[in-house]
C-alpha positions in Angstrom: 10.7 -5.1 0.3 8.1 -6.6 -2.1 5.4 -4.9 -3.6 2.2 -6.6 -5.4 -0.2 -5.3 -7.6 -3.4 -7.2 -8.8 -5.7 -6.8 -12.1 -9.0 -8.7 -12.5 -9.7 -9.2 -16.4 -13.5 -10.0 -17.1 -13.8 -13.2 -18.8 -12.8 -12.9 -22.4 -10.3 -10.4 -22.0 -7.1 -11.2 -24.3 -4.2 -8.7 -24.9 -0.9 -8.7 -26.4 2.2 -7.0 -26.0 2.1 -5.0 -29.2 -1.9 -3.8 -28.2 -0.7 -3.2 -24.9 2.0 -1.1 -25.8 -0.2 0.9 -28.0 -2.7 1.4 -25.1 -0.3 2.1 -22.5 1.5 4.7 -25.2 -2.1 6.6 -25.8 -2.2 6.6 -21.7 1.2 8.6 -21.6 3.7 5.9 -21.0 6.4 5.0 -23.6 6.4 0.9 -23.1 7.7 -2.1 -25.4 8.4 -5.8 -24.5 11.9 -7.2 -24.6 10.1 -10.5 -26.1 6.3 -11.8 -27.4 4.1 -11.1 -24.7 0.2 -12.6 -24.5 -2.0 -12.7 -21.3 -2.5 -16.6 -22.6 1.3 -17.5 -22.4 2.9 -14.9 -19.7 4.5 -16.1 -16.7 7.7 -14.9 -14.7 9.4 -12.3 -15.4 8.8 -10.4 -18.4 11.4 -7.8 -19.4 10.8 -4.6 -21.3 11.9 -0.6 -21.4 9.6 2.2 -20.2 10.4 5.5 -21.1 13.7 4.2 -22.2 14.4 3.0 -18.6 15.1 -0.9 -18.7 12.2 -2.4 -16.8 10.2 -5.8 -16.5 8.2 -7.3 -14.1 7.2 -10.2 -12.0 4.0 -11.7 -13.4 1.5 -14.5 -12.4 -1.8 -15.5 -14.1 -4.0 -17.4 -11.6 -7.4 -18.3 -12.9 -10.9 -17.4 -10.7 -11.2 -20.5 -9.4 -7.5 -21.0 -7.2 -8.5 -17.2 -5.9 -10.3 -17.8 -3.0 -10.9 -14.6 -1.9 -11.7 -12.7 -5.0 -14.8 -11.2 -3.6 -12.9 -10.1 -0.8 -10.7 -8.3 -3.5 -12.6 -7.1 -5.7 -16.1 -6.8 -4.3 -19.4 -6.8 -5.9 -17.3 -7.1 -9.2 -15.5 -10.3 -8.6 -18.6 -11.7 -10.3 -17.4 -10.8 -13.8 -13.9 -11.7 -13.6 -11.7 -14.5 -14.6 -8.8 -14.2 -13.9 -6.2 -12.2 -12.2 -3.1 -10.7 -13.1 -0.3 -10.5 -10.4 2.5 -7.9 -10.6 5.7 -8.2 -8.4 8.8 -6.4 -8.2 11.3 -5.1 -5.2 12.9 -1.6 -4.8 13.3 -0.5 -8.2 11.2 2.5 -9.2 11.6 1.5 -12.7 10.2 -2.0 -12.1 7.6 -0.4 -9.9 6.8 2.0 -12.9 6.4 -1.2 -15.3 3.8 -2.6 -13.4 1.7 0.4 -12.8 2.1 1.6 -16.5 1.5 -2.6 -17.9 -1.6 -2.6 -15.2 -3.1 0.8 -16.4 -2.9 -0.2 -20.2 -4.5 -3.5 -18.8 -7.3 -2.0 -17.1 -8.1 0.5 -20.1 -7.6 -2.3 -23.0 -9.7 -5.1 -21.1 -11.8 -3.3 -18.5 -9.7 -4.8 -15.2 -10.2 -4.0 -12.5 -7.2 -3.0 -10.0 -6.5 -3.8 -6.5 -3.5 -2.6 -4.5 -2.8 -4.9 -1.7 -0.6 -2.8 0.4 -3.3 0.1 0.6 -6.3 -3.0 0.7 -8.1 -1.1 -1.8 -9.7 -1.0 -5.4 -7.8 1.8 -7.7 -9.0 3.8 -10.6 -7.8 3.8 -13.5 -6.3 7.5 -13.2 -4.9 5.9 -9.5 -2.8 3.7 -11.4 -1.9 6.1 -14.4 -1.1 8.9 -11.6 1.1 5.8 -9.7 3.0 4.9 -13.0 4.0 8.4 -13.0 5.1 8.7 -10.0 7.0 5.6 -9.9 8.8 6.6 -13.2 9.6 10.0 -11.6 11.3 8.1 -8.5 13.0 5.8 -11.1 14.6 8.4 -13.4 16.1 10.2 -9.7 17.2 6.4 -8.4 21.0 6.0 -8.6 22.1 3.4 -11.6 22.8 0.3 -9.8 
């Protein structure tokens, strides 16, 4: 099983792993890269801890113009976006947990926008806070593997 989780970042938006951290931490969630992270240099798999839990996720930057269906996505805001930020991870909660937590400090830091595929909807900010949480709940119950 895949999952998929998508940001829209209005045009302008920057953010780096140390900012993100910070904004993810005043959110509730204890996160830190394994490496340098930057929206203007991440791709693939970026590995990290959250809440002590070793974590990472599955991302892709594609730029407005190779989404074709942004306003299908995002609505009457795909206007102001450009570009989005694709999360992607399997069956681990803690992975899972990563991408909710990366996407909420996203959202809050650079006023994205998310969209869950699976549900085919646009989610708050507090959606994807309350996700993370639950996620990292599931995660710290998951058998090591």
């Amino acid at each position: 099983m895949s999952m998929e989780l998508l940001v829209g970042l209005p045009t302008g938006a920057t953010a780096d792993g140390a900012g993100l951290a910070a904004q993810a931490n005043s959110l509730g969630f204890e996160l830190s890269f394994s490496g340098a992270f930057s929206l203007d240099s991440a791709d693939g798999f970026q590995p990290g801890k959250l809440a002590g839990l070793e974590a990472g996720v599955e991302i892709d930057i594609v730029e407005r113009a190779e989404v074709e269906e942004m306003s299908d996505l995002f609505g009457e805001q795909a206007d102001k976006l450009e570009k989005v930020i694709a999360f992607y991870w399997g069956g681990s909660f803690a992975e899972g947990a990563f991408a909710y937590a990366l996407a909420a400090a996203l959202i809050a830091a650079c006023n994205g926008i998310c969209f869950d595929p699976q549900e085919d909807e646009l989610l708050s900010l507090e959606q994807v806070r309350q996700g993370a949480e639950g996620l990292l709940d599931a995660a710290r119950k998951q058998p090591a593997g």
